[in-house]
C-alpha positions in Angstrom: -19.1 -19.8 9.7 -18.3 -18.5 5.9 -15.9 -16.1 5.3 -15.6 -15.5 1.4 -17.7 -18.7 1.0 -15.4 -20.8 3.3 -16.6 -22.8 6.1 -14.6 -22.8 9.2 -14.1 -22.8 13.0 -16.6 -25.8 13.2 -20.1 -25.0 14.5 -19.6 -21.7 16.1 -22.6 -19.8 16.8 -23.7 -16.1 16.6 -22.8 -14.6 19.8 -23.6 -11.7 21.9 -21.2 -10.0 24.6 -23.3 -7.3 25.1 -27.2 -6.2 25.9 -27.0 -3.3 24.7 -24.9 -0.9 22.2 -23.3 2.2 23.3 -21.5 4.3 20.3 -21.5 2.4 16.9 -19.2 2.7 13.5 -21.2 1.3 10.5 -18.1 0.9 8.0 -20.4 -0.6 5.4 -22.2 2.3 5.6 -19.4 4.6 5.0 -16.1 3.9 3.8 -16.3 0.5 3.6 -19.5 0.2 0.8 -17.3 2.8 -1.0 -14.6 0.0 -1.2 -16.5 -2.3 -2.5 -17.9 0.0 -5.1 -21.7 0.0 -3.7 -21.8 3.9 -2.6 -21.9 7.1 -4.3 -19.1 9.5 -3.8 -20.4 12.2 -5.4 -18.0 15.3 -6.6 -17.9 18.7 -7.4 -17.3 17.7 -11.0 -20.7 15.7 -10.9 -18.5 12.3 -11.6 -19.0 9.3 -9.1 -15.7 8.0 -7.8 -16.1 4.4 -6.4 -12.9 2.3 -5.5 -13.5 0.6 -8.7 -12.8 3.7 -11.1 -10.2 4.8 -9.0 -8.3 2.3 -9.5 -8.9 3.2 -13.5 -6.3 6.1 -12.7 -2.7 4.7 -13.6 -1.4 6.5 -10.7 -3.6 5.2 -7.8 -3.9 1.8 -9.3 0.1 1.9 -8.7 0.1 3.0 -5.1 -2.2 0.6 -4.4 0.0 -2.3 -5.8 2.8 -1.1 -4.9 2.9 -0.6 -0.8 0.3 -3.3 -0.4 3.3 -5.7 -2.5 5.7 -4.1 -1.2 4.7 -5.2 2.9 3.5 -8.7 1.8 6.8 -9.0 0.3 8.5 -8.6 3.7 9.7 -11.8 5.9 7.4 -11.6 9.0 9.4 -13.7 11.7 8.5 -15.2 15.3 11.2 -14.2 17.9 11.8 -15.1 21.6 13.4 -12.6 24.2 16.6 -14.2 26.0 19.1 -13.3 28.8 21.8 -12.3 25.7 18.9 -10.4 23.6 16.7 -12.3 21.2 16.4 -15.6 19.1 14.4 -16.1 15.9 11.8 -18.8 16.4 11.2 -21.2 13.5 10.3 -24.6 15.2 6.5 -23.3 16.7 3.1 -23.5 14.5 2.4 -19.5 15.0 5.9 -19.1 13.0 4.7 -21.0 10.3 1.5 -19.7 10.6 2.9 -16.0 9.9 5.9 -16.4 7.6 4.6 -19.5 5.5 0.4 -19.3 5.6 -2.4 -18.3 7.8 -4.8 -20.4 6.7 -5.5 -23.4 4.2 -6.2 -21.1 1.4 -3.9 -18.9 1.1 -0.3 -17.8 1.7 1.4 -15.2 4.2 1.8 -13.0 1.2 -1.5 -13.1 -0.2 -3.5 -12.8 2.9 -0.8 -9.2 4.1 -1.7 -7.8 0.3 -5.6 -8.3 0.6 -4.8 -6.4 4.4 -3.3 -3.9 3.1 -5.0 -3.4 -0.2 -8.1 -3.1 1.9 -6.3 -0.2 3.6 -5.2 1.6 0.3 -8.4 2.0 -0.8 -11.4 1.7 1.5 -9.1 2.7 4.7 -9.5 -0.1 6.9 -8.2 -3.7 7.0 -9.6 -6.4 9.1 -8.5 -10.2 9.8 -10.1 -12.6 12.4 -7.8 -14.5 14.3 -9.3 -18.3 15.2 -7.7 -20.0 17.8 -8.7 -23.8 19.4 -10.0 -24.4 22.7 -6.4 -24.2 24.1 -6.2 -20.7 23.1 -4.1 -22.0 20.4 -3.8 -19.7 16.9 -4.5 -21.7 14.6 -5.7 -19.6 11.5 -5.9 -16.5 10.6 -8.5 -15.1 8.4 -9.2 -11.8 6.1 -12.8 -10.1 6.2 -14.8 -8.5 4.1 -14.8 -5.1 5.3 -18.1 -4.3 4.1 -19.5 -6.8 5.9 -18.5 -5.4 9.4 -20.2 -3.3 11.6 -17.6 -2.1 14.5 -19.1 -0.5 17.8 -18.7 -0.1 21.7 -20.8 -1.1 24.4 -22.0 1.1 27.1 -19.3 -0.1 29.1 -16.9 0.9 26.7 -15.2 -2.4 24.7 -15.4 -2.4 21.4 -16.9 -4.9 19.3 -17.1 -5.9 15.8 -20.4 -7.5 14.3 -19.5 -9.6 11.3 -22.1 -11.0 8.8 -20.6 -13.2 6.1 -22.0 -12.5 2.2 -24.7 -14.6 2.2 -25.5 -15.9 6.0 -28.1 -15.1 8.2 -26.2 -15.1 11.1 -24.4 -12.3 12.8 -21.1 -13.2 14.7 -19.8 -10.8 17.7 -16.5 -11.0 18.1 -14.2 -8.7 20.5 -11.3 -6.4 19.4 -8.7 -9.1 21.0 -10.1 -11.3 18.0 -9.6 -9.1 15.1 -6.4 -7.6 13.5 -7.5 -4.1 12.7 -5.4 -1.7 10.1 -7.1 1.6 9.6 -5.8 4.0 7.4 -6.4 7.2 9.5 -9.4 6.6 12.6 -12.1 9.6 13.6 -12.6 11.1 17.0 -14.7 8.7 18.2 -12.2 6.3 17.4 -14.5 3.7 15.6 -14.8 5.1 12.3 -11.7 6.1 9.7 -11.4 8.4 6.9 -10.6 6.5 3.7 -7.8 7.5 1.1 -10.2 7.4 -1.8 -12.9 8.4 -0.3 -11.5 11.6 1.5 -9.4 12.7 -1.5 -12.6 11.7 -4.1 -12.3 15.4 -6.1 -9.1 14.7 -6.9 -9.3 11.3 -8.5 -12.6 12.9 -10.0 -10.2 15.4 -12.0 -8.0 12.7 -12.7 -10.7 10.7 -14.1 -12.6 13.7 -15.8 -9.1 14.2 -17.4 -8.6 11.3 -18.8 -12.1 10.9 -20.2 -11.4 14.2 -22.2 -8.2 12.8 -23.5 -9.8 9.8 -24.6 -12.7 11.5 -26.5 -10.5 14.3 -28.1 -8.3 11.8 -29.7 -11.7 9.3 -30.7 -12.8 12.7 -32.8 -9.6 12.2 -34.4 -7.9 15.3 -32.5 -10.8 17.7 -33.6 -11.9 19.9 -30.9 -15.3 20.2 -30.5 -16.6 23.4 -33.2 -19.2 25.5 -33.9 -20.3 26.2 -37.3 -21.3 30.2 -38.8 -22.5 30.8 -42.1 -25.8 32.3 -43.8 -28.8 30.0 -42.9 -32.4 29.8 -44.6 -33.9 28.6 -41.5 -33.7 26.8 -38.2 -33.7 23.7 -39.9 -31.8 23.6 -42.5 -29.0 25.2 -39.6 -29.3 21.9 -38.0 -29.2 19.8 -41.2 -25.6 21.8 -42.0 -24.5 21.4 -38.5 -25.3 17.7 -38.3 -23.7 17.0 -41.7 -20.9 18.6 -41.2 -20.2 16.7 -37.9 -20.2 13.2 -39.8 -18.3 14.6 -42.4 -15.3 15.7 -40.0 -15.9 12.3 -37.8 -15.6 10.6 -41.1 -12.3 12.4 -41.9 -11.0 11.2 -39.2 -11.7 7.9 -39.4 -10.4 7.6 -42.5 -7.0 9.6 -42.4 -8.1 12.4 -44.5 -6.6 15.8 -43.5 -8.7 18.0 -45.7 -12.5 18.9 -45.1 -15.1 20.3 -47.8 -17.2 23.1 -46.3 -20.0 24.5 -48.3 -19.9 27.9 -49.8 -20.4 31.0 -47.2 -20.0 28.2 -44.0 -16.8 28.7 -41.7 -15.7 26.6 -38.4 -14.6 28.0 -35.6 -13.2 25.7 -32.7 -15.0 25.8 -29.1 -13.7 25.3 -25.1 -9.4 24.9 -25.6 -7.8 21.8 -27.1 -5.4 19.5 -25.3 -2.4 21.4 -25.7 -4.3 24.8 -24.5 -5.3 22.9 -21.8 -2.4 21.9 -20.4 -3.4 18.2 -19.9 -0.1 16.7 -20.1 1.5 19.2 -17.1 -2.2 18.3 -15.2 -2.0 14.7 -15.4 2.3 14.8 -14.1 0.5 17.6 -11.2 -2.1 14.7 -10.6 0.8 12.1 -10.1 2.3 14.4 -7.1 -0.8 14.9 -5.5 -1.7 11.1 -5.5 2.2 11.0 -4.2 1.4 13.1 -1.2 -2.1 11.0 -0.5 0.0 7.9 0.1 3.2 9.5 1.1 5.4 8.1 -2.3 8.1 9.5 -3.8 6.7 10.4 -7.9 9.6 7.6 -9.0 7.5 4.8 -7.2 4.4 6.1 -9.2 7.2 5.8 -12.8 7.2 9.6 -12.8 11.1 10.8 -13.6 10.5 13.7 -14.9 12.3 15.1 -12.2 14.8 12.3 -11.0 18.6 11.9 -10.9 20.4 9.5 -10.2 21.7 10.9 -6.7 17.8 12.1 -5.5 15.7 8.8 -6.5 18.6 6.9 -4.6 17.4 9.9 -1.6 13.4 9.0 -2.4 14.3 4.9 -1.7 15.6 6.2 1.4 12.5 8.6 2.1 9.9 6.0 1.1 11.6 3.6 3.7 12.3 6.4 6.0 8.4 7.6 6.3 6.6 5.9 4.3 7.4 2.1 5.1 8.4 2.2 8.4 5.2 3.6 10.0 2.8 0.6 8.3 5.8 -2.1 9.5 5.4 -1.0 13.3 1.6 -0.4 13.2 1.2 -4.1 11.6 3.8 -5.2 14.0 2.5 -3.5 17.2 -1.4 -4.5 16.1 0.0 -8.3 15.6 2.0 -8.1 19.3 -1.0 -7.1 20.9 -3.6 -9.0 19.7 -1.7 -12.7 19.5 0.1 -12.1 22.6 -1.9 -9.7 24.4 -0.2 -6.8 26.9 1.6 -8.4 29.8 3.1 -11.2 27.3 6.5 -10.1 26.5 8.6 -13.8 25.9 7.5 -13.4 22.4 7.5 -10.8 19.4 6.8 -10.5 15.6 8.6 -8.3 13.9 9.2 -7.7 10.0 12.8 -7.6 8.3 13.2 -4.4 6.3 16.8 -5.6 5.7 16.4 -6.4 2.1 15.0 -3.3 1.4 17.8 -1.4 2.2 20.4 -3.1 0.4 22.7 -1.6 -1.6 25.0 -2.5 -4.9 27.4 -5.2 -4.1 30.3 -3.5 -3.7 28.6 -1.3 -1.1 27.6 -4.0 0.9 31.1 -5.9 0.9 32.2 -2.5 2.0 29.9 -2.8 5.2 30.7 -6.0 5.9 33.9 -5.5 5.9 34.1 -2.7 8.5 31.5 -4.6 10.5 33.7 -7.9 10.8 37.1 -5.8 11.2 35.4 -3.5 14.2 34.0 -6.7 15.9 30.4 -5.7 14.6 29.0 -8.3 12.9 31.2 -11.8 12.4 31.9 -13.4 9.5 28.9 -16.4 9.5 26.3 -13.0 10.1 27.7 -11.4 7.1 27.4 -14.7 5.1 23.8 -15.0 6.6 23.2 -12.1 5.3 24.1 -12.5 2.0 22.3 -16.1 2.2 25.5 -18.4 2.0 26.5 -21.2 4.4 28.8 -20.4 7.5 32.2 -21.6 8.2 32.9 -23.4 11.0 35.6 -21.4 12.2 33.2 -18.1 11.2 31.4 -17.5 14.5 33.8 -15.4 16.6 34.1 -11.8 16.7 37.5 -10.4 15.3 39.4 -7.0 15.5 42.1 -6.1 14.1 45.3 -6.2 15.9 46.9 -2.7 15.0 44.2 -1.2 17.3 45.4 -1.3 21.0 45.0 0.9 24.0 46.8 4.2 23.8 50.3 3.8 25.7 50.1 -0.1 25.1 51.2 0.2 21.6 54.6 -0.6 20.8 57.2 1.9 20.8 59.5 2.6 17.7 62.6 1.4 17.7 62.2 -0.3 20.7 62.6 -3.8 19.0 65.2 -2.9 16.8 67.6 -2.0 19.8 67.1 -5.0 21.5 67.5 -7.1 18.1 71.2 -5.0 17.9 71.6 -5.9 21.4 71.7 -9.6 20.9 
């Protein structure tokens, strides 16, 4: 089978689990040919939005980076549950597999940014997960989500129908197979509203503003104009006005801030310039709204205009808060279920956010420091932490020696009269 022109999985052939379909999702028909650019999206300002020129706008071109880079940056770790709590598993394929790479061609961080990109922009991400004859994982591979087709059978299970870019075949493969990431599913549960797709208006305006910008300043900053004045005849109107637009495009071109009008012609501007316009305050209003589309504080899309240095500290904690933490435990939870299934609970993935919380040094020598004293944390798991070696005299938990039961504590004076006494 070819997925993105790669054979793999040996001779497996096109499969059918069921006779018949019951409800179907056509992703390729919806959201998923708008991510890859092939449908339509028209808007109410008559401009068609495709993920390719949305990702034009500065704005969503940054969201899209930035979460997608943001979770592939995150170590994704095999644990095992014990008696005492948990251990971290680093000895087994599958953790290799997850943290390292999930296939031959490309790494763990790669292959959770093409996820999640897919997510950002079409709404849906989709990896098959191969396994050997043992059950075994052995790879894990992305799909193109306009190649799928996702639908249940009249019994209920859902399926997804894959055909790669260029085969004839059609391979069935059932939902325990597939990672699946949507951005926000439909009622019938199949189906998912896309973020570019659903918001498409509002990257219209952002593109329709940013086409204006760009030809107000080619004309040199000359709004477009109307000419008046005393003409012979139809024609020789037209011959004025058509002169008189090279001459100004000329003058701009060349530098010159001064413009010859004939005798008894005047100018007078049309529609509002950019200023009039407000464009800058509608491309900064544009930033917050593409904010709220992806849940971002406007200093992760490099808008300060309104950030201190006490409230962007506040966003890192929002964006962590509610914006990070819901993807982490829907890729998590979506990655438990479908490489362990629901009654396996020996082992779990989960994703460190650790790193991402960190504050300055002296903040974190601070916290360690109350965790080791408290018998919180020991000293080798604050070193771990802060990727140094341990000591060998660094595993045990310690407390300091000042905090004692209440009536245990030694009384005052107590050892100075018997030191008198002697």
């Amino acid at each position: 089978m070819k997925i993105f022109g790669m054979e793999f999985g040996g001779s497996r052939q096109a499969e059918s689990r069921a006779s018949s379909t019951g409800a179907t999702a056509t992703p390729a028909d919806n959201d998923f040919l708008r991510l890859m650019g092939l449908d339509l999206m028209q808007t109410a300002s008559d401009i068609v939005v495709t993920t390719e020129n949305a990702l034009s706008v500065p704005a969503i071109f940054a969201a899209v980076n930035f979460i997608p880079g943001t979770l592939a940056g995150l170590p994704l770790n095999l644990f095992r549950r014990t008696d005492s709590g948990r251990e971290r598993v680093t000895d087994s394929p599958l953790a290799k597999l997850l943290h390292d790479a999930p296939n031959d061609e490309q790494s763990s961080f790669e292959w959770r940014k093409y996820l999640f990109e897919r997510v950002m922009t079409g709404g849906r991400g989709l990896s098959f997960i191969e396994r050997s004859a043992s059950r075994e994982v052995i790879n894990i591979w992305p799909l193109e989500p306009g190649k799928v087709k996702i639908r249940r059978t009249p019994k209920g299970k859902k399926l997804y129908e894959y055909k790669p870019k260029g085969g004839s075949e059609t391979i069935t493969y059932a939902a325990t197979e597939i990672i699946d990431i949507p951005f926000m599913l439909r009622e019938d549960g199949l189906s998912h509203y896309g973020p570019i797709a659903t918001n498409r208006d509002v990257i219209a305006l952002a593109i329709a503003a940013t086409r204006f910008g760009s030809r107000f300043f080619q004309n040199g900053g000359v709004p477009p104009f109307a000419v008046t004045g005393n003409f012979q005849s139809g024609r020789s109107m037209q011959a004025a006005g058509k002169d008189l637009e090279e001459a100004t495009r000329k003058a701009a071109k060349e530098g010159r801030q001064a413009l010859i009008l004939p005798s008894g012609l005047d100018i007078k501007p049309l529609g509002a310039d950019a200023a009039k316009s407000q464009l800058i305050e509608l491309k900064r209003f544009l930033i917050e709204e593409f904010g709220r589309i992806y849940s971002l504080p406007p200093t992760f899309l490099q808008d300060l205009s309104h950030g201190t240095f006490s409230n962007t500290e506040q966003q890192d904690l929002h964006f962590v808060k509610h914006t990070m933490k819901r993807w982490v435990e829907a890729f998590e939870q979506e990655l438990n279920l479908k490489l362990f299934g629901r009654t396996d609970r020996e082992f779990f993935v989960e994703m460190n956010m650790d790193g991402l919380l960190r504050g300055d040094f002296k903040t974190r020598m601070e916290g360690y420091a109350k965790g080791i004293q408290n018998a919180i944390l020991t000293p080798n798991e604050a070193r771990q932490m802060e990727n140094r070696p341990g000591d060998p005299q660094g595993d045990r938990l310690l407390i300091q020696g000042a905090t004692v039961p209440i009536g245990s504590q030694p009384v005052a004076g107590a050892s100075q009269g018997t030191d008198d006494g002697a």
